[in-house]
C-alpha positions as CSV (number, residue, x, y, z in Angstrom):
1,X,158.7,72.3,-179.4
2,X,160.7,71.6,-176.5
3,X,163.6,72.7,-177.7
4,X,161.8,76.7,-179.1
5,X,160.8,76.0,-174.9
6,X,164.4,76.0,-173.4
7,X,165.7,78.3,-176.0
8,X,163.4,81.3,-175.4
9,X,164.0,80.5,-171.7
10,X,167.6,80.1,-172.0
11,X,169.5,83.0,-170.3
12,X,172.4,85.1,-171.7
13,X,175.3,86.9,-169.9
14,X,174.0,88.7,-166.5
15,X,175.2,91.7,-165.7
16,X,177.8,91.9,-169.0
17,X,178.0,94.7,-171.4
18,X,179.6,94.8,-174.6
19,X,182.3,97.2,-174.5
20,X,182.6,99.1,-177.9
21,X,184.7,102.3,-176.6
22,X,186.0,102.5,-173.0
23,X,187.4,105.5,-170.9
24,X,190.6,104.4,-168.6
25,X,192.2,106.8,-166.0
26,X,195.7,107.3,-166.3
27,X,198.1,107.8,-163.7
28,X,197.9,112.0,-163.4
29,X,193.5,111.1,-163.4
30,X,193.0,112.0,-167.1
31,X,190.9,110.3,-169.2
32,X,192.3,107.8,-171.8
33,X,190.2,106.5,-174.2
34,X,190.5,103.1,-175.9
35,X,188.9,100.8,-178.5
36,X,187.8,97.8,-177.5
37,X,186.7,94.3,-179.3
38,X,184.8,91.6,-177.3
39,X,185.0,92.6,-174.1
40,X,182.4,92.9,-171.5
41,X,181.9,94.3,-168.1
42,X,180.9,92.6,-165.1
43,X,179.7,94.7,-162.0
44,X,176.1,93.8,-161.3
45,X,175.5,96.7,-159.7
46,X,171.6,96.2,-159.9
47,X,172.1,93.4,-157.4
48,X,175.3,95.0,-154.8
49,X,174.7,98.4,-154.9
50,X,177.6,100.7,-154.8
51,X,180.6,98.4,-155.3
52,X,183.2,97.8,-152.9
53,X,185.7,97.3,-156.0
54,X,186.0,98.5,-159.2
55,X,184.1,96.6,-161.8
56,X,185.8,93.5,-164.1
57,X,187.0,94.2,-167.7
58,X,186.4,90.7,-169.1
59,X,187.8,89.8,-172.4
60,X,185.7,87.5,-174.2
61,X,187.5,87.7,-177.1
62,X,190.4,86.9,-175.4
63,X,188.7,83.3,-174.1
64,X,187.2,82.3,-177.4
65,X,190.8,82.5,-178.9
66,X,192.5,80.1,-176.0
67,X,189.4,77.7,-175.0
68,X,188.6,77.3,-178.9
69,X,189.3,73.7,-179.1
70,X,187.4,73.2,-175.7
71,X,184.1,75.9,-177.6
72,X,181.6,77.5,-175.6
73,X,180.7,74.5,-173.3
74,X,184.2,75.5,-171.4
75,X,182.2,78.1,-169.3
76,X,178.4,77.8,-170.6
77,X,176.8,74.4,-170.1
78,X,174.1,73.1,-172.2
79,X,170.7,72.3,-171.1
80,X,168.4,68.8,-171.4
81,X,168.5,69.1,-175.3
82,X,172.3,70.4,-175.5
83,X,171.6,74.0,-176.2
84,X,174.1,76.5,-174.2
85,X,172.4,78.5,-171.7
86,X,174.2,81.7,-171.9
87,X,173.7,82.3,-167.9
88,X,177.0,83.3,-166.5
89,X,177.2,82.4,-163.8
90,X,174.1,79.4,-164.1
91,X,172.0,78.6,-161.5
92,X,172.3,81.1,-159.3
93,X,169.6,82.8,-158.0
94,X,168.2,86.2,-158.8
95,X,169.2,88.5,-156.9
96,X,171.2,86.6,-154.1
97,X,174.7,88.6,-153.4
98,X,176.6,85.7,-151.6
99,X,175.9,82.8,-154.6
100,X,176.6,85.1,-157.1
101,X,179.8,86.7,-156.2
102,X,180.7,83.1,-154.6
103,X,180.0,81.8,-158.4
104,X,182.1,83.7,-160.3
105,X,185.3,83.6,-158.0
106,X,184.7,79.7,-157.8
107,X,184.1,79.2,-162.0
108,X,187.1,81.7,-162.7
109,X,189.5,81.5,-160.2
110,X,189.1,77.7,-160.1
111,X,190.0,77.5,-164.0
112,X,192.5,80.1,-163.9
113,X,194.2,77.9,-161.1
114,X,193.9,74.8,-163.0
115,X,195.8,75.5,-166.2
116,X,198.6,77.0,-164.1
117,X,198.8,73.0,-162.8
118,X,198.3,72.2,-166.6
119,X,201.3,74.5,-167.7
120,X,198.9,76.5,-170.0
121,X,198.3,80.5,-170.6
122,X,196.3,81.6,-167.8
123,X,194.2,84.5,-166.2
124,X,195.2,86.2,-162.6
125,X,193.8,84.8,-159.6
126,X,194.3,88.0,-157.4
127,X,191.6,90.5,-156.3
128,X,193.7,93.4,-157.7
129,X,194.5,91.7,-161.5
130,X,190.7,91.1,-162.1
131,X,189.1,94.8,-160.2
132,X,191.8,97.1,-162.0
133,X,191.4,100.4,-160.3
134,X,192.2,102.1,-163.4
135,X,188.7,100.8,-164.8
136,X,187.0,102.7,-161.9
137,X,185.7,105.5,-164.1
138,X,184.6,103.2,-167.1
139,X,182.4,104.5,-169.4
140,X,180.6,102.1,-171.3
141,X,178.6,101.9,-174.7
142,X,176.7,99.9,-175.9
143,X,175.9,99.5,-179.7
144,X,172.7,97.8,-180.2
145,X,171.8,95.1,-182.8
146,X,169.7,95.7,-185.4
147,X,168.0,92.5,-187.5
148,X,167.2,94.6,-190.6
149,X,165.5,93.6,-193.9
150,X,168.7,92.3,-195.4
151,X,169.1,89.9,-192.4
152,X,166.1,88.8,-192.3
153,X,165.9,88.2,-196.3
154,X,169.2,86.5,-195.9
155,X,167.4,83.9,-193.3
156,X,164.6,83.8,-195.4
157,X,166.7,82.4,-198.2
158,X,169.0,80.3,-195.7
159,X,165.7,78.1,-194.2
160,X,163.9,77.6,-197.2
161,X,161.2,80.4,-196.5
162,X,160.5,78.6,-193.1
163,X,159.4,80.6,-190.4
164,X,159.4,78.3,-187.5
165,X,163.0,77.9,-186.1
166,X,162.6,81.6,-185.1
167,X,159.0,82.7,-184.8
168,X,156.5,81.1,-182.5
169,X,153.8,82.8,-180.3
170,X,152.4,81.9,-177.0
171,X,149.6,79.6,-176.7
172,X,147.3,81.4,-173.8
173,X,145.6,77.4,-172.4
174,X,148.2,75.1,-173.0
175,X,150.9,77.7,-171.6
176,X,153.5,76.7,-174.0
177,X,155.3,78.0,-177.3
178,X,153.5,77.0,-180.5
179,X,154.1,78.1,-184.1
180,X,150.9,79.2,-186.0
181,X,151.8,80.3,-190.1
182,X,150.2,83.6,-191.0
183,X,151.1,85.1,-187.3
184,X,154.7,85.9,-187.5
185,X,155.4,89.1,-186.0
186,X,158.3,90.8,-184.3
187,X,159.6,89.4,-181.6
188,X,160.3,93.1,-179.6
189,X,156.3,92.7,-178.7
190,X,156.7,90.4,-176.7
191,X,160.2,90.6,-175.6
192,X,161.4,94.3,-175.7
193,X,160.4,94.5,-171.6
194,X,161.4,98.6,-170.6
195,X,158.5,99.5,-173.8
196,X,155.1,99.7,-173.0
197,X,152.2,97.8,-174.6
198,X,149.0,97.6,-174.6
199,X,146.7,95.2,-173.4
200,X,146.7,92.9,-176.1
201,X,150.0,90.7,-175.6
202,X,149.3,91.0,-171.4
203,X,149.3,87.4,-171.2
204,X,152.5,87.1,-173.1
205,X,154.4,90.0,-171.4
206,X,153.7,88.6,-168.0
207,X,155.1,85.5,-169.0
208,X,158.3,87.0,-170.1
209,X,158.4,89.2,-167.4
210,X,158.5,86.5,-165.0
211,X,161.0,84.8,-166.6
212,X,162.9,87.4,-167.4
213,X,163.1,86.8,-171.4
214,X,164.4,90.4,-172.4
215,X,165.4,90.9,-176.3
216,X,168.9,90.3,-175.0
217,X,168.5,87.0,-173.4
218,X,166.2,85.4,-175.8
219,X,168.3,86.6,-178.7
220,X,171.5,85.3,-177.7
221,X,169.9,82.3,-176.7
222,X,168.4,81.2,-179.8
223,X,170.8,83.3,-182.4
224,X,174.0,81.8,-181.2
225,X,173.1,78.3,-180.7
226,X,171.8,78.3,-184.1
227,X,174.6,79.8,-185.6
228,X,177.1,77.5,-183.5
229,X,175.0,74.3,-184.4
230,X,175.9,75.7,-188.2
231,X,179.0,75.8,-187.6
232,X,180.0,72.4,-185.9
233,X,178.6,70.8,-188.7
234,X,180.9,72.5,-190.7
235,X,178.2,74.5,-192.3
236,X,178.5,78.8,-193.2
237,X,177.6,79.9,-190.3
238,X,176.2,83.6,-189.1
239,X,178.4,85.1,-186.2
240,X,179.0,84.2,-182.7
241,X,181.5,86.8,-181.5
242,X,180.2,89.7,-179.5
243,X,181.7,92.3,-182.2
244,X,180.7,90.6,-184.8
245,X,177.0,91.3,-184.2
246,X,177.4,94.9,-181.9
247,X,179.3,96.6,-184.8
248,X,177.4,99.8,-183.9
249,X,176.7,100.5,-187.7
250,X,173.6,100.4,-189.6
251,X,172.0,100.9,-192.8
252,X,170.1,103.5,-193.9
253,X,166.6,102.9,-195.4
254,X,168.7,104.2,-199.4
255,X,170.7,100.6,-198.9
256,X,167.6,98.9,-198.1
257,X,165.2,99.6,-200.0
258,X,165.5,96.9,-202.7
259,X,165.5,94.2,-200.2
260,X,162.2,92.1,-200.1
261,X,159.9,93.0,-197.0
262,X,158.8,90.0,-194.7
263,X,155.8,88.5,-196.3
264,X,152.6,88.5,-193.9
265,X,150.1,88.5,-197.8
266,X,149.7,92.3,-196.6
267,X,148.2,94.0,-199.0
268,X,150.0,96.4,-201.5
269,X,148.0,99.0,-202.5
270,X,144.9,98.6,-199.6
271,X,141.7,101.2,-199.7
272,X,141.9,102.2,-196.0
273,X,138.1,102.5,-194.9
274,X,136.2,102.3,-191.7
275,X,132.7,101.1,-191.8
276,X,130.1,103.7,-190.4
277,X,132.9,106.3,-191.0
278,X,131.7,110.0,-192.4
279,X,135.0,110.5,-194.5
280,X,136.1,108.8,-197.9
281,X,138.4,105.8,-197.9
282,X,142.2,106.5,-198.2
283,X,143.8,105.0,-201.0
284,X,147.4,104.1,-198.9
285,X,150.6,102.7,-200.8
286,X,151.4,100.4,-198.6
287,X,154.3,99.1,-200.4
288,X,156.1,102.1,-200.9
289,X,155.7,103.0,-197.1
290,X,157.8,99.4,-196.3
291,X,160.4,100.4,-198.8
292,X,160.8,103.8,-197.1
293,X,161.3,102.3,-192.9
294,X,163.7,101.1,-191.4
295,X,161.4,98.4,-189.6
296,X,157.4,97.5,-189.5
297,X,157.1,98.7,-186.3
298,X,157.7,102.8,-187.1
299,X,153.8,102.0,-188.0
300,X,152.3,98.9,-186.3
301,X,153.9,99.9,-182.7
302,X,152.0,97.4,-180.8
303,X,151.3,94.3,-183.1
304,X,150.9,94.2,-187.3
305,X,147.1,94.5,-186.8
306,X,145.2,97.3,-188.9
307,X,145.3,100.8,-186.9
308,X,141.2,100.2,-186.4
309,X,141.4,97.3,-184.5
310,X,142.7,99.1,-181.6
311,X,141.4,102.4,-182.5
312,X,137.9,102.3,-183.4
313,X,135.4,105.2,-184.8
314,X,135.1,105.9,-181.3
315,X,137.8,104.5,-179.0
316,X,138.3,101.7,-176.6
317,X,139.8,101.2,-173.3
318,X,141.6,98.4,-175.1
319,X,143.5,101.1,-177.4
320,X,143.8,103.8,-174.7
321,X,140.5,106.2,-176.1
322,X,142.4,106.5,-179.1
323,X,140.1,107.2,-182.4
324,X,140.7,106.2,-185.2
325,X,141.5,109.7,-186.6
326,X,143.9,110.0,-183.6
327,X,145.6,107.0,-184.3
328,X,145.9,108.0,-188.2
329,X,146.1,112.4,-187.9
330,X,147.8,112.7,-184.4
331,X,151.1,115.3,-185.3
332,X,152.5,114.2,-182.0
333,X,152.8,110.5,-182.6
334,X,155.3,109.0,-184.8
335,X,152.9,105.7,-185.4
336,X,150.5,108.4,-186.9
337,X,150.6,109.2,-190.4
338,X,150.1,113.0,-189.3
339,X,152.9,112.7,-186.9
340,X,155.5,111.1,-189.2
341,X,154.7,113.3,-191.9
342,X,155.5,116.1,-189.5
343,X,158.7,114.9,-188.8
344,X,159.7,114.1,-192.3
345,X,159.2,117.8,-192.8
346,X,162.5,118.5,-190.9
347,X,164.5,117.2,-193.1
348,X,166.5,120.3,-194.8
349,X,165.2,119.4,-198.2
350,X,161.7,120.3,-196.8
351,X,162.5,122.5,-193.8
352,X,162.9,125.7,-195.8
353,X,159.6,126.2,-196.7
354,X,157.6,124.4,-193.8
355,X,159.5,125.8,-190.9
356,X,157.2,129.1,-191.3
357,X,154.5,126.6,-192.1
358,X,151.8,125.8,-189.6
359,X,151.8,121.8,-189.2
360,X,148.4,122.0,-187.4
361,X,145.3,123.7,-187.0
362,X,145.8,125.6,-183.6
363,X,142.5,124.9,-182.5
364,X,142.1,121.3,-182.7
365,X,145.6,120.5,-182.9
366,X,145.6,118.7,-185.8
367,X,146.2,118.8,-189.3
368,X,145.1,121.3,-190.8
369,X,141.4,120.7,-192.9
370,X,142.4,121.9,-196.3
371,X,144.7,119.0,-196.4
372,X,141.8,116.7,-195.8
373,X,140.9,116.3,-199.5
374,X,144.3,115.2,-200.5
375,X,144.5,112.1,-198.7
376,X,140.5,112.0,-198.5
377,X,140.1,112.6,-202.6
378,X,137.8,111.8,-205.2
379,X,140.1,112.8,-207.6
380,X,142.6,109.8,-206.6
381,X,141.6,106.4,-207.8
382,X,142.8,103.5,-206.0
383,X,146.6,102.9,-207.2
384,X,147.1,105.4,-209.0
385,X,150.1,107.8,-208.6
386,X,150.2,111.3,-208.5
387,X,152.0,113.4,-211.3
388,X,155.0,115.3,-211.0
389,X,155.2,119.2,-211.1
390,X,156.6,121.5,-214.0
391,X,156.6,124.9,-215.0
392,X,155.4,123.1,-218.9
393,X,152.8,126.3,-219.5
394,X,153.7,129.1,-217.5
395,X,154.8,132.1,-218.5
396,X,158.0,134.7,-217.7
397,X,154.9,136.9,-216.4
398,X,153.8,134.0,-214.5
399,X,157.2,133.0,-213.1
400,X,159.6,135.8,-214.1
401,X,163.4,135.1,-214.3
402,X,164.7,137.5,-211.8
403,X,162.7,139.6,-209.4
404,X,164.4,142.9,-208.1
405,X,163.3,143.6,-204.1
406,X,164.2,147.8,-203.9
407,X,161.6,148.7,-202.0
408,X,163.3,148.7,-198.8
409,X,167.0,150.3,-200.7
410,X,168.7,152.5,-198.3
411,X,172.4,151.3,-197.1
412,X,172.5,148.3,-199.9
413,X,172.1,147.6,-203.0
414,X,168.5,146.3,-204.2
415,X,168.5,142.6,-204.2
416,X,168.2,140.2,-207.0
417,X,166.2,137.5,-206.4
418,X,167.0,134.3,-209.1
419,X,163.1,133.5,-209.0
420,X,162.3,131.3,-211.7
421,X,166.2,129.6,-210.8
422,X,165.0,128.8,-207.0
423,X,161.2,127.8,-208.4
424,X,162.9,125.2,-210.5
425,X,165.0,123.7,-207.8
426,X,161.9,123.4,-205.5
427,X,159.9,121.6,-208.2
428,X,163.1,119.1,-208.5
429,X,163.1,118.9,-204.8
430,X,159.4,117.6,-204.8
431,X,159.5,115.0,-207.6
432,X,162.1,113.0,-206.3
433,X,159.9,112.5,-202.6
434,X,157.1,110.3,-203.0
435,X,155.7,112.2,-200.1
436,X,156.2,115.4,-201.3
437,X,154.8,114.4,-205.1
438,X,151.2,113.0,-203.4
439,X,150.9,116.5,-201.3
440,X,152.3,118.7,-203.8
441,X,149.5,118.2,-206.2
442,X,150.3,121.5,-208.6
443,X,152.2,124.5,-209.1
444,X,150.4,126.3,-206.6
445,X,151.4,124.6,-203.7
446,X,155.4,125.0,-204.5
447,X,154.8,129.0,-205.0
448,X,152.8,128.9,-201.0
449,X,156.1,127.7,-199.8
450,X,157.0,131.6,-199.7
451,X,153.5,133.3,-200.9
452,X,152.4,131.3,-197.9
453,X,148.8,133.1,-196.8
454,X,147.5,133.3,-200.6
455,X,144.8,131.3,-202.2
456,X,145.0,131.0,-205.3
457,X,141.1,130.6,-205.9
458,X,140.6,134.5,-204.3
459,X,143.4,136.1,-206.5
460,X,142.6,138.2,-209.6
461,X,144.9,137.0,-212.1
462,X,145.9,133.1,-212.1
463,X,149.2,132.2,-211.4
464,X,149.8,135.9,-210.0
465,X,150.0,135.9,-206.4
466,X,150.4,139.2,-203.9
467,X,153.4,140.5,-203.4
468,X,154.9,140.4,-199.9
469,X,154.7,144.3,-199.5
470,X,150.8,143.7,-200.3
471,X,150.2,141.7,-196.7
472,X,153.2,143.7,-195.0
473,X,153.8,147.1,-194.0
474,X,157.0,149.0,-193.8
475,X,156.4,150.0,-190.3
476,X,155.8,147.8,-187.5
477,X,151.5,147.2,-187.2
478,X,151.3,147.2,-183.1
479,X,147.8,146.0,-183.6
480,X,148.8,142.5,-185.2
481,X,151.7,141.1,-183.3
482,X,151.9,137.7,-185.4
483,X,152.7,140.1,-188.5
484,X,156.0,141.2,-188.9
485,X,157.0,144.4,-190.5
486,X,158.6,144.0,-194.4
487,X,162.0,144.3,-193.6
488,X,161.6,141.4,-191.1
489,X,159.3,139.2,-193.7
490,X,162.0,138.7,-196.2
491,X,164.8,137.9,-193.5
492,X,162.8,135.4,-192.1
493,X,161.7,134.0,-195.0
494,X,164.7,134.0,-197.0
495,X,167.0,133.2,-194.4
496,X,165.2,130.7,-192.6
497,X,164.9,129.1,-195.7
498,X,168.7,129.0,-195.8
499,X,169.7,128.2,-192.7
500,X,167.2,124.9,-192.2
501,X,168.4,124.1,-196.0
502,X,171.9,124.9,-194.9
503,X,172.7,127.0,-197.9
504,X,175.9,129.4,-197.5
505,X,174.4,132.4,-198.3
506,X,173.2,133.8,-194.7
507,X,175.2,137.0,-195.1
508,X,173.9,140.4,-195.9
509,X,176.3,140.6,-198.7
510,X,175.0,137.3,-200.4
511,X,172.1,139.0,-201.7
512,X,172.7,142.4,-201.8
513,X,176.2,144.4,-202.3
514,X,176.2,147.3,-199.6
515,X,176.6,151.0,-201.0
516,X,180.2,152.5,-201.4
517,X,178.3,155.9,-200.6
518,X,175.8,155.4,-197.5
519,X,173.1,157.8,-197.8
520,X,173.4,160.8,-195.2
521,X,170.1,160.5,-194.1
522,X,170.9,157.1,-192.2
523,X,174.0,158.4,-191.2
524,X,171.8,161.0,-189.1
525,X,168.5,158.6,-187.7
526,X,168.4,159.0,-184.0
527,X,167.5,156.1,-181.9
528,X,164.1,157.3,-180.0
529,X,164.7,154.6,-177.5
530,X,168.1,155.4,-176.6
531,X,168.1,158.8,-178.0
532,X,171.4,157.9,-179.7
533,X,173.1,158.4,-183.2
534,X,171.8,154.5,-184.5
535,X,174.4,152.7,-185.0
């Protein structure tokens, strides 16, 4: 237990950056740009203000290669049970100018001076070699870390499915680090201190606050020294170089999602229902939705409690007055199912028929109520999955081949529309995405992507929506703004359509051929704005 203690407390590198891609001034004051490996930047400018100097390029890279036989412990020294506190410099107090600039030209410039007496390779011991002017103008990124599925299953297989040498929570009465099976949870709760959380982990927060134990610090602390106690017992080891961790590339949820999920005996398939709630349970796939993140917490922002316990029927200060149906149908949240549905409608495979599409009901700005009974449903029994869409049944009348638009012929050619072609590729579109399969229920739903204000219950013939000329007018209707005139319908719809499903045909001529002979009549329409020949 005392050892978790001093490892969550442990510190890591004040004040240094890893230094993925850099940006040097040359002599004339143009940028240079280089690529760097393992090499960090000291400047502290959170404790001296504007600096007198330009800031340090440190390369620890550079170190680990010549102090390898002497290992870490040549500049970070190990604490009571002989973990490395990565504090550089240790010991000095938060905050204090004079200790900490004093620290790191005594620990440096002291070494540096020393293996000159010892004959060996050596750093510079002048102001000027260590503040390069030429870093003046650094630019710095960062590349963050990302502990996905595949490293955690790899863990998971490396300790024997034990959870303790890296979870633990905080007991509240004895005030110390405990583990607890069943309770595992990610470790950004407590640790991830620029988010903000609710009031369920304040006792925990304010401890880490207080002592400072960011993502960055704990991580390091506990990460490296496991993976260099590995590997001084001559055992395969995970990495301990700064690169090695900060590559700045990820995986996508496609390469992850055959790789087990964490295991907190969540349920697969749950019924999500609130007691003295007025709508009917939500059967909710739980599995599939882990196999489709990136992380638990694109759901369970604040801990990997149900959505209710924070959000009841009603609200509670606790959960910020957030309902339950705010919590699940909020569009503007990304924990909400509402809201990440929303955004998964961006995606170009979606976006050509739901950028014209409404996302919420104006009024109460939320989803809209006629997708209540889809999630909501009778019709869906617990588990079971929804079927996939086909054109099995319908007829050429139904969905004809081609349709020909020459109602609005003048300078071009009347445009063929490959109807049936496009209808097809929409209904392949939707069978691959889960998503799209559970709300795409029939054909009817695929055809509103363009016949978008028609219900097929109110229509004469089935399968036979309005045409677009039926809701539209050829002239412009000043007495309903929201309706646009015919000729600007179809461009919207069709090239909207294109452009969000980046599709190369966005030019006139990709739909219709213009006229070798333009009718005189055009030629001769005067503009009763300008009162010139239109153009």
């Amino acid at each position: 237990m005392k050892r978790l203690i001093m490892l969550a407390c442990a510190g890591v590198i004040l004040g240094l950056f890893f230094l993925k891609g850099s940006s040097l001034l040359s002599a004339d004051g143009e940028r240079v740009q280089e690529r760097q490996r393992n090499k960090l930047v000291i400047g502290h400018a959170e404790v001296f203000g504007a600096l007198e100097r330009p800031r340090v390029i440190f390369d620890h890279g550079l170190h680990e290669t010549e102090l390898r036989s002497e290992g870490c412990g040549a500049c970070h020294p190990a604490d009571s049970n002989k973990n490395l506190v990565f504090q550089y410099p240790a010991l000095v107090t938060p905050g204090d100018e004079t200790a900490l600039k004093d620290a790191y030209h005594e620990l440096c410039i002291s070494c540096h001076t020393k293996r000159i007496k010892e004959g060996k390779k050596y750093g510079p011991i002048t102001c000027g070699e260590c503040h390069d002017k030429r870093r003046a103008q650094l630019d710095v990124i960062v590349p963050h870390v990302v502990f996905d599925f595949l490293y955690h299953d790899k863990h998971v297989v490396k300790l024997g499915k034990r959870c303790d040498p890296c979870h633990h929570s905080y007991d509240r009465d004895d005030k110390e680090l405990v583990y607890e099976a069943g309770t595992e949870q990610s470790c950004f709760y407590c640790h991830d201190l620029d988010a903000k959380r609710g009031p369920f982990l304040n006792p925990e927060i304010e401890v880490t606050k207080k002592k400072r134990l960011s993502m960055q610090r704990v991580s390091h602390a506990l990460c490296v020294n496991c993976h260099l106690s590995y590997s001084q017992q001559k055992l395969k080891a995970g990495p301990i170089a700064c690169a090695d961790c900060h590559t700045g590339t990820y995986r996508t949820v496609g390469e992850l999602l055959n790789i087990p999920r964490p295991d907190r005996d969540q349920p697969s398939k749950p019924l999500i229902l609130v007691e003295g709630g007025m709508m009917k349970g939500v059967p909710f796939d739980h599995e599939s939705h882990q196999k489709n993140t990136l992380t638990c917490r694109e759901c369970h922002h604040e801990t990997l409690g149900a959505c209710k316990k924070c959000h009841p029927l009603t609200g509670a200060a606790d959960g910020k007055w957030v309902t339950t149906a705010g919590a699940y149908h909020s569009i503007f949240s990304k924990a909400a199912c509402a809201g990440c549905h929303t955004a998964e409608k961006t995606r170009k495979e979606c976006a050509g028929c739901h950028h014209h599409l409404l996302d919420m009901d104006v009024q109460s700005k939320g989803p809209k109520t006629a997708a209540c009974a889809v999630c909501h449903s009778r019709g869906i029994k617990r588990g079971q999955s929804a079927e996939k869409i086909s054109l099995s049944g319908m007829s050429d009348d139904s969905v004809p081949e081609k349709v020909t638009i020459k109602i609005l012929e003048k300078e071009y050619q009347p445009a063929t529309f490959p109807h049936r072609k496009i209808v097809q590729k929409l209904i392949e579109i939707s069978n691959k995405d889960r998503m799209a399969t559970g709300f795409h229920q029939n054909i009817n739903t695929i055809c509103r992507g363009c016949h978008h204000q028609s219900i097929p219950e109110a229509e004469a013939r089935k399968n036979k929506p309005p045409y677009c000329r039926n809701c539209h007018a050829l002239s412009f209707d000043v007495q309903n703004l929201n309706r646009p005139r015919l000729l600007a319908a179809y461009h919207r719809q069709c090239l909207g359509c294109h452009e969000r499903m980046q599709l190369k045909q966005t030019g006139c001529t990709d739909c219709h051929e213009e006229k070798a002979e333009v009718p005189a009549g055009i030629l001769s329409i005067i503009d009763e704005v300008q009162g010139q020949p239109g153009s």
